[in-house]
Backbone as JSON Lines, residues from 0, in Angstrom:
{"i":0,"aa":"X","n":[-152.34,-47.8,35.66],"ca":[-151.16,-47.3,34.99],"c":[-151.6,-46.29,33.94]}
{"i":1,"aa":"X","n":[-150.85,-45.28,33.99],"ca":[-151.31,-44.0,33.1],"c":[-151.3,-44.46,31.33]}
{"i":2,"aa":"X","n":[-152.05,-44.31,30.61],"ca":[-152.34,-44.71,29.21],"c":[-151.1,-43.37,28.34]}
{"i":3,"aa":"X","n":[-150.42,-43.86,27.37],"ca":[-149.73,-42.92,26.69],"c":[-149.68,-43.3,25.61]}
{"i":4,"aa":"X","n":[-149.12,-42.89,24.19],"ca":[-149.13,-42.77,22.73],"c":[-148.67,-44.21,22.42]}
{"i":5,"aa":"X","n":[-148.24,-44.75,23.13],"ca":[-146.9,-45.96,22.88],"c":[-147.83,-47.45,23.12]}
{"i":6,"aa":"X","n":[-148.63,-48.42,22.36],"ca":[-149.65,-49.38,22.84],"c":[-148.22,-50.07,23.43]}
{"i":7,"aa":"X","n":[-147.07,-50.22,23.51],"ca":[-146.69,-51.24,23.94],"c":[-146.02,-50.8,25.32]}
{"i":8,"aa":"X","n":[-146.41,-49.44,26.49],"ca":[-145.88,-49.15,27.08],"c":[-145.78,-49.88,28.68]}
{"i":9,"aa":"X","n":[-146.84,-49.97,28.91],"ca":[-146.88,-51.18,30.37],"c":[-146.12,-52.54,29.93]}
{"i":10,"aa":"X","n":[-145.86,-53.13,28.82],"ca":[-144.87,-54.48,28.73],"c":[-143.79,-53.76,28.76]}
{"i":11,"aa":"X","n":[-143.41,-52.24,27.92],"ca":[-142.09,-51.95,28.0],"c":[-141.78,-51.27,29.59]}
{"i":12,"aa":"X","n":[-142.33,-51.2,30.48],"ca":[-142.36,-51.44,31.78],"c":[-142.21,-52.59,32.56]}
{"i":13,"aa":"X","n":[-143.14,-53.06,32.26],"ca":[-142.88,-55.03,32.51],"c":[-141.1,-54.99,32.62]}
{"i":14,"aa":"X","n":[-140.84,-55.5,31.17],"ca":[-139.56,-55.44,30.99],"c":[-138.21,-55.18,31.65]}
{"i":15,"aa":"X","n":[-138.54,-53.88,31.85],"ca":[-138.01,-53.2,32.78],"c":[-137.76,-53.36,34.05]}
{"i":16,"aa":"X","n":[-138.81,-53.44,34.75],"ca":[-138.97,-54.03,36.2],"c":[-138.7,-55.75,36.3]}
{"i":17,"aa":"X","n":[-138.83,-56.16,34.98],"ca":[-138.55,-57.78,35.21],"c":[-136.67,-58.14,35.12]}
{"i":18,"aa":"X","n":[-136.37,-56.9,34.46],"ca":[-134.65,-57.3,34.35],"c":[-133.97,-56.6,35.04]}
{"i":19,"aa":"X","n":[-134.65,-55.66,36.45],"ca":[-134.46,-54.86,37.55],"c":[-134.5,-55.99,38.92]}
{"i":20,"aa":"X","n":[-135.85,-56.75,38.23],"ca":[-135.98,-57.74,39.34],"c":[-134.73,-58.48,39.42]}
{"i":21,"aa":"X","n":[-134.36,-59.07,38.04],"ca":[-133.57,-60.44,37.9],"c":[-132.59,-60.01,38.31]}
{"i":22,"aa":"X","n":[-131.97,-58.56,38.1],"ca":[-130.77,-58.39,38.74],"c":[-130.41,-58.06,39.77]}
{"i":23,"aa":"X","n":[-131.52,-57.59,40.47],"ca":[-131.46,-57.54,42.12],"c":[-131.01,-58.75,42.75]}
{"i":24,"aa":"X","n":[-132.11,-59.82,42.2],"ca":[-131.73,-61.45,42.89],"c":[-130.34,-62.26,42.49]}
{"i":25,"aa":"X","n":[-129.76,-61.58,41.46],"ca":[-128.7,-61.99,41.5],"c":[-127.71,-61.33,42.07]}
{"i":26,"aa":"X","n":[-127.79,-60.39,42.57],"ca":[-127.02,-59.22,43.71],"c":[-126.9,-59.93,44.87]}
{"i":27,"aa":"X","n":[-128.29,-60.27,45.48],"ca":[-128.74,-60.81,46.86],"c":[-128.13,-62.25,46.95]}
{"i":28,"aa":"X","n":[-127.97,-62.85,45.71],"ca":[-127.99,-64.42,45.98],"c":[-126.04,-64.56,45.78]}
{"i":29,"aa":"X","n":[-125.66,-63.79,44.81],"ca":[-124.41,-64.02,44.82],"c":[-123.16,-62.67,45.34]}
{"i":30,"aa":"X","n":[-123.59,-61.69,45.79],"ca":[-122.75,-60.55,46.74],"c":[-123.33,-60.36,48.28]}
{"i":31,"aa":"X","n":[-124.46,-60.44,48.29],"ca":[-124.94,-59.8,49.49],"c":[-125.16,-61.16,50.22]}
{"i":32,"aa":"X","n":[-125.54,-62.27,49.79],"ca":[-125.81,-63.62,50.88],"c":[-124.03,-63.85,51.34]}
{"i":33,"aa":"X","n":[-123.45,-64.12,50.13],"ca":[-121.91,-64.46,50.77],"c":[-121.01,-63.34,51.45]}
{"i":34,"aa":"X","n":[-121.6,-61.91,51.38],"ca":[-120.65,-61.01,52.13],"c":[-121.57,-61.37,53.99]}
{"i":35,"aa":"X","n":[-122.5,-61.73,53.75],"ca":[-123.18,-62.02,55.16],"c":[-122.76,-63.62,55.6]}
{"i":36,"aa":"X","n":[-122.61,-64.48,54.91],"ca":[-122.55,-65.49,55.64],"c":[-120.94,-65.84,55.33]}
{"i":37,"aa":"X","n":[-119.82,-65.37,55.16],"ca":[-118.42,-65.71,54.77],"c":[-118.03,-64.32,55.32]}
{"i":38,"aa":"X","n":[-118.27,-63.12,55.48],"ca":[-117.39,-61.46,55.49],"c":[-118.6,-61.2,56.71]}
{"i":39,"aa":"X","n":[-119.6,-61.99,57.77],"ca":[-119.93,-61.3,58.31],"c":[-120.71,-59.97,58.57]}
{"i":40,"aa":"X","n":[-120.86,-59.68,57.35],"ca":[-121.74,-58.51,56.7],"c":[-123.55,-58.53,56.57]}
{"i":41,"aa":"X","n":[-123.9,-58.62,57.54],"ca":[-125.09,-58.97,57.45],"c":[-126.47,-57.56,56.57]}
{"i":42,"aa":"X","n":[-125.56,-56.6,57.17],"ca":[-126.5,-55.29,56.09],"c":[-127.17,-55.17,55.05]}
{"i":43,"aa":"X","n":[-125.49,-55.89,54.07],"ca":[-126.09,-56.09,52.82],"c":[-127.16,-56.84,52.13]}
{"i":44,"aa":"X","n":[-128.03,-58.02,53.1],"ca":[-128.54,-58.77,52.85],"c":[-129.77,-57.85,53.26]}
{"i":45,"aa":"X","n":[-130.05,-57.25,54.55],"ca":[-131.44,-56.31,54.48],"c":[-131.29,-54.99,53.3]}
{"i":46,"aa":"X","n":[-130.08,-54.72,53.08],"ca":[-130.53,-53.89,52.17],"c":[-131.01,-54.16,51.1]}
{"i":47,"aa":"X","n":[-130.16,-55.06,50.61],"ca":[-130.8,-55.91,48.89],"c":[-131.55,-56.58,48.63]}
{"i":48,"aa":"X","n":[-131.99,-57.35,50.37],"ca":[-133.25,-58.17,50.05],"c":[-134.7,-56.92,50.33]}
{"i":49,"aa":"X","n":[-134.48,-55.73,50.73],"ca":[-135.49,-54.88,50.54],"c":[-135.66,-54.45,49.21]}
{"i":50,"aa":"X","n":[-134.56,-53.76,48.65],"ca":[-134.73,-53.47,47.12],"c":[-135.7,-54.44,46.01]}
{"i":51,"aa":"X","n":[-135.17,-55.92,46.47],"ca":[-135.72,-56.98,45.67],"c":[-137.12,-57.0,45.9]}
{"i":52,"aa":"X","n":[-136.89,-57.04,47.47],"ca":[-138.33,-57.53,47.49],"c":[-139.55,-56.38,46.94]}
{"i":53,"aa":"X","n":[-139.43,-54.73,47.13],"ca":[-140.21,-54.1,46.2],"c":[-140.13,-53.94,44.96]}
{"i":54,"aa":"X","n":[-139.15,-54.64,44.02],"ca":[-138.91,-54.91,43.43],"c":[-139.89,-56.46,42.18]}
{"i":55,"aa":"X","n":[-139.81,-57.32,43.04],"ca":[-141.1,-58.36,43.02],"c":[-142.4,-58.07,43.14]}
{"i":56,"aa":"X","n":[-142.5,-57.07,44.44],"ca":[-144.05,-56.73,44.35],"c":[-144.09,-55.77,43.3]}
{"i":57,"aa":"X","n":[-143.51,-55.27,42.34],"ca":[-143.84,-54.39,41.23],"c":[-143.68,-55.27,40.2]}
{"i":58,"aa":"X","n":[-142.86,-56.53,40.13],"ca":[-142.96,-57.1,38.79],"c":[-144.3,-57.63,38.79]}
{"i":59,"aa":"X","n":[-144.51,-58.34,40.1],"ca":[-145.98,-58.76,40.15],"c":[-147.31,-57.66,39.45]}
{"i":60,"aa":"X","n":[-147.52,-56.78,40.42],"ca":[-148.56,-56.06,40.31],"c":[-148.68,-55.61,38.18]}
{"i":61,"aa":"X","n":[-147.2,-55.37,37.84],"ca":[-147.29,-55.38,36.44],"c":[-147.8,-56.3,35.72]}
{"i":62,"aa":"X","n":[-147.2,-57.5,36.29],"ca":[-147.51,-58.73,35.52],"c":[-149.11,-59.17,35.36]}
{"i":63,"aa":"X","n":[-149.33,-58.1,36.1],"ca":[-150.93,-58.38,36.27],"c":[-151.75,-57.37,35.36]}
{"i":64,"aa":"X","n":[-151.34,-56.39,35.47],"ca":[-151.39,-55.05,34.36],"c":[-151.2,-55.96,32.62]}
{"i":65,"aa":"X","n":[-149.71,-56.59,32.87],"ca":[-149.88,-56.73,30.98],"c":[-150.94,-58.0,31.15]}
{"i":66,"aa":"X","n":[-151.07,-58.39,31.85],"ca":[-152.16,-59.85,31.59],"c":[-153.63,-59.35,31.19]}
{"i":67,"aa":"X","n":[-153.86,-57.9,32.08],"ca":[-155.35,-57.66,31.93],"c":[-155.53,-57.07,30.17]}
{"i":68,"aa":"X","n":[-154.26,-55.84,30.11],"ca":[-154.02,-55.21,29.06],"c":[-154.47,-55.96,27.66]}
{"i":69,"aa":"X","n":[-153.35,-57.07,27.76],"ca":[-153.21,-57.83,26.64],"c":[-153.31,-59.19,26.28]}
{"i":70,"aa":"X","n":[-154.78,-59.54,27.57],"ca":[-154.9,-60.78,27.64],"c":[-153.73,-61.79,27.91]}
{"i":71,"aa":"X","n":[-153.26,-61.88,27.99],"ca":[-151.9,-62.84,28.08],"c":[-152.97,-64.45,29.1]}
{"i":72,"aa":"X","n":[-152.58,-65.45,28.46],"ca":[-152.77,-66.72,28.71],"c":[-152.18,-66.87,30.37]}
{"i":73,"aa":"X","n":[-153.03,-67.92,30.95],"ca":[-152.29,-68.21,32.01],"c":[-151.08,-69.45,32.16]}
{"i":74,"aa":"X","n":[-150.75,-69.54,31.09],"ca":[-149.61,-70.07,30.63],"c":[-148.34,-69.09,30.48]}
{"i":75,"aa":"X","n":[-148.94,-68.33,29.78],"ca":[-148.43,-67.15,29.6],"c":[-147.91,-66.72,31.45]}
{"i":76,"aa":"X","n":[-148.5,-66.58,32.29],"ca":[-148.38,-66.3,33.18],"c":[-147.59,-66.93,34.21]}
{"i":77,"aa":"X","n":[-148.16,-67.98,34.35],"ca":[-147.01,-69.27,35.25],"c":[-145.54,-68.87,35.09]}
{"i":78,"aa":"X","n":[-145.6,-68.92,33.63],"ca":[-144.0,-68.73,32.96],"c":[-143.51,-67.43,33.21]}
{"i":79,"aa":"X","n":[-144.16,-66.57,33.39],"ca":[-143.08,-65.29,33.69],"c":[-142.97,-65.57,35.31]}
{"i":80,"aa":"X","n":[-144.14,-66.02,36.29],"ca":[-143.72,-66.07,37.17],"c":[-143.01,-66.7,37.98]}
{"i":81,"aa":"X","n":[-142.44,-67.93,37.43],"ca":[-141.54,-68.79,37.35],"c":[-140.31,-68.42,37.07]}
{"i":82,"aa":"X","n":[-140.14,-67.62,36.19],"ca":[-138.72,-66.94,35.5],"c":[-138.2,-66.39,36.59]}
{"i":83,"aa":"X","n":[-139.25,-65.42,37.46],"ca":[-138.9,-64.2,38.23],"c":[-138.24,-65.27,39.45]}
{"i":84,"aa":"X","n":[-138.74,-66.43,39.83],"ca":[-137.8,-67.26,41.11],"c":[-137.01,-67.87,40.62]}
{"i":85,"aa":"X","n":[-135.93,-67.69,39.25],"ca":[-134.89,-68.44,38.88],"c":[-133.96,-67.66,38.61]}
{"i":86,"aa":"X","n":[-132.79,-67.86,39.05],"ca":[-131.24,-66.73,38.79],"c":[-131.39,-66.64,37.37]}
{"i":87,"aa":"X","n":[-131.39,-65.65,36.42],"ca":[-131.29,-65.68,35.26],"c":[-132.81,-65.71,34.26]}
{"i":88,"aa":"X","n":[-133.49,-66.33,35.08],"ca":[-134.8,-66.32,34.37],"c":[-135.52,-65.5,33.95]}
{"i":89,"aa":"X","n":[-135.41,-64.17,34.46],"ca":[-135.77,-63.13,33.51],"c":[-135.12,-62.39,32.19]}
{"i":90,"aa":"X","n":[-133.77,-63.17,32.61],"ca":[-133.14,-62.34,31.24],"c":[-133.32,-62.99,30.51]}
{"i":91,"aa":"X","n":[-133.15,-64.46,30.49],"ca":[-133.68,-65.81,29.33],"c":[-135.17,-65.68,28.77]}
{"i":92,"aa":"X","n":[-136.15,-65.13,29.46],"ca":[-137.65,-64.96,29.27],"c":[-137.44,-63.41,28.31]}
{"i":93,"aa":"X","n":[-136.76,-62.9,28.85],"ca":[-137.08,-60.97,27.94],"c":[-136.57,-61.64,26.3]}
{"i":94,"aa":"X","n":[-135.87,-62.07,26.19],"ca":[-135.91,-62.24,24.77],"c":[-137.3,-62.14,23.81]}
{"i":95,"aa":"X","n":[-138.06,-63.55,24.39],"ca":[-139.53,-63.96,24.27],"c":[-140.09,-62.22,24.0]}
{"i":96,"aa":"X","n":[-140.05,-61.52,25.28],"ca":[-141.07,-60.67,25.8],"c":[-140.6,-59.4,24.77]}
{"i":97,"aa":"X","n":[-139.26,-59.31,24.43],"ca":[-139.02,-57.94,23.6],"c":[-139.28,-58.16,22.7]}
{"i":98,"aa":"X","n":[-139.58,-59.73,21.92],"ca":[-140.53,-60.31,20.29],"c":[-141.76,-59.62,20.64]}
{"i":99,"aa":"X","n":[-142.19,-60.25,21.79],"ca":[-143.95,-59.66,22.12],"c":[-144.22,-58.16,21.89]}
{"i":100,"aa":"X","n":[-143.14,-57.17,22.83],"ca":[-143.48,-56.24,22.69],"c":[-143.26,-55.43,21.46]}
{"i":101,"aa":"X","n":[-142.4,-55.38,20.77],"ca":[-142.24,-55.3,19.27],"c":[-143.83,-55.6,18.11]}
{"i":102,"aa":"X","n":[-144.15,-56.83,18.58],"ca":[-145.4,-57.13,17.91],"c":[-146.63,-56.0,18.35]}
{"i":103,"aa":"X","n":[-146.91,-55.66,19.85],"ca":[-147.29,-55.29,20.04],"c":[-147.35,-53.68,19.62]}
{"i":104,"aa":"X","n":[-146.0,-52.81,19.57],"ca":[-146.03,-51.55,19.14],"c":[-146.72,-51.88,18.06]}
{"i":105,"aa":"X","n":[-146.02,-52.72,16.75],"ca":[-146.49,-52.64,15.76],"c":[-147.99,-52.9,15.24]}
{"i":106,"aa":"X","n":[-148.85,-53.4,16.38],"ca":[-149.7,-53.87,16.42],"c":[-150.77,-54.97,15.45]}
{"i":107,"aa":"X","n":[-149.14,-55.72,15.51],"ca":[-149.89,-57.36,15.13],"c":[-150.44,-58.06,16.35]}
{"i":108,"aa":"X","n":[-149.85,-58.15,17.27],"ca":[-150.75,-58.67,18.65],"c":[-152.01,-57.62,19.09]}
């Protein structure tokens, strides 16, 4: 990931892609599964479960980026990746993560 002025810029990416993720899966799980299995609409489910799914492989590959970056615990880790397979779990986790990254610009972490 390209280095820029900002120390807290790959989490403020993270971020990003983690509340891109969460809202994809809640697209897929509550519009696109029931327009396919109740409306017959089966499209919407390859379309949104494609979005998601590159979607995951980028929260991942990040999640691996802020871990190397900024050390992050593998506690630390479980837990975001846990968040990312729960409806809502990334937006409940960014709270946590926009304290972190905050610390981080300012560079107390």
């Amino acid at each position: 990931m390209a280095k820029s002025n900002n120390p807290a810029n790959t989490f403020l990416w993270f971020r990003k892609i983690a509340l891109a993720e969460g809202a994809s899966f809640l697209v897929l799980l509550f519009i696109a599964m029931p327009l396919k299995y109740l409306a017959g609409f089966p499209i919407m489910v390859t379309i949104f479960g494609s979005i998601h799914g590159v979607l995951v492989v980028a929260f991942f590959i990040l999640l691996n980026e802020v871990r190397s970056e900024y050390k992050k615990s593998w506690n630390w880790i479980f837990k975001a990746a846990f968040a990312s397979f729960l409806p809502f779990g990334t937006f409940v986790m960014d709270r946590q993560w926009k304290k972190e990254q905050e610390e981080i610009s300012a560079g107390v972490a």
